[in-house]
Each structure stands twice: as structure tokens, then as C-alpha cells.
N, C-alpha and C positions, 0 to 999 in steps of 0.2 A: 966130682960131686958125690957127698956122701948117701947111705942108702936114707935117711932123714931125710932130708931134702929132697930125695925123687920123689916121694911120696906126701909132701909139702906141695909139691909146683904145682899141682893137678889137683883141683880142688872136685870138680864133679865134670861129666859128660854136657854137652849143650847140646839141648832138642829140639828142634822146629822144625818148618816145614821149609824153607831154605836148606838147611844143612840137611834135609832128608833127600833135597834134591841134589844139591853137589853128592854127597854119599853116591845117589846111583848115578852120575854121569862123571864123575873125576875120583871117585874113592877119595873123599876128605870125609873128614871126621871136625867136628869144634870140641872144644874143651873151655870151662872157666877155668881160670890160671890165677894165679898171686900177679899180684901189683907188678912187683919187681925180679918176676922172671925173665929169663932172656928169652931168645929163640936157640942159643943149644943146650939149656937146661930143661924148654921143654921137648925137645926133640933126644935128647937123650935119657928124660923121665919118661916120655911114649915108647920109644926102643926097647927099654930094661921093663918096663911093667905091660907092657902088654904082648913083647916078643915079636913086633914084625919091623921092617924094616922103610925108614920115613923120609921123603924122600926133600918135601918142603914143609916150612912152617914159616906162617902170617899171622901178627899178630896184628890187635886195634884194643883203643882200648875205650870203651864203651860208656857214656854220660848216665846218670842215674834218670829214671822217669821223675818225673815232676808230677804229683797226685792231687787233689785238690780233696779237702775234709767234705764227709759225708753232710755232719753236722752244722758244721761253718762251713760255710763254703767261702769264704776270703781266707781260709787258714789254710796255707799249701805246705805241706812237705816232699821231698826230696829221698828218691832211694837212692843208696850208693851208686859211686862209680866204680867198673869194676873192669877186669882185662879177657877178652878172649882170643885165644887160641886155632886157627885153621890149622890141621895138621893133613898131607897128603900124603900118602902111602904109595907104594911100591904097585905094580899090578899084581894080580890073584893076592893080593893079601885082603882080609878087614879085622876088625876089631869086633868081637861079639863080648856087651857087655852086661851079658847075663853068667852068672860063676855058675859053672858046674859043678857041682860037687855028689 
């Protein structure tokens, strides 16, 4: 995989309070991902960009909410569908994704 594409697969970190839980009881980490990643394009864009070493990755890939209008409320839209990423880590490793600089 070229360096383009590691940095394409990994669109941003996923926050909640699930994955804050796995975080301190299995060292997993979530990520939103592109559509049409794999699991060894993300597990070898997690390796190369954040340097530790990963041991599974689980993907799903996630139905959009269904919103109903403020204003109309029979007029419903739809946010995308989108894919996430479980990635689990090795022991003593994590990811801190705050850049030092």
C-alpha cells in the first residue's frame, strides 16, 4: 500500500463511551475508516502511522441515523452510512492522539 492511501484509510479517531470502555479493559482503540477498506489496509495504516504493533482488527459497518425536520416534522432525512474500525493492540502499547510537538 502506498504512503497515499495509509493516510486515506483512517479518516478520524471514534469517541464514546463504549470504546472508552474497551480502551481500559482490552486496549482497543475505534477509528472511522473509508467504505472500501479492508482489515489489512487498516491494520497496516494503524502500524505505519502510529507505530505500535496490532494485533486484531473488526470491522461493521454502520447504518446512517434517520432525523426527523425541526420544522416539518414528516420531512425525515437520513445521515450517511459509514464504516468503523475496532483495532486491538498488543499489551503495554496505546495510542495517544494528542501530537506533541
Amino acid at each position: 500500500m502506498n504512503d497515499e492511501r495509509r493516510y486515506m484509510v483512517l479518516l478520524e479517531p471514534h469517541v464514546s463511551e463504549k470504546v472508552s470502555n474497551l480502551g481500559d479493559a482490552n486496549n482497543q482503540y475505534a477509528f472511522k475508516v473509508v467504505r472500501d477498506a479492508t482489515k489489512a489496509e487498516i491494520k497496516e495504516a494503524v502500524e505505519s502511522i502510529f507505530e505500535v504493533s496490532v494485533l486484531r482488527v473488526t470491522t461493521l459497518n454502520q447504518k446512517g441515523k434517520v432525523k426527523r425536520g425541526f420544522r416539518q416534522g414528516s420531512q425525515k432525512t437520513r445521515k450517511k452510512d459509514w464504516k468503523k474500525a475496532y483495532v486491538r493492540l498488543a499489551e503495554g502499547q496505546d495510542i495517544d492522539f494528542v501530537a506533541e510537538r
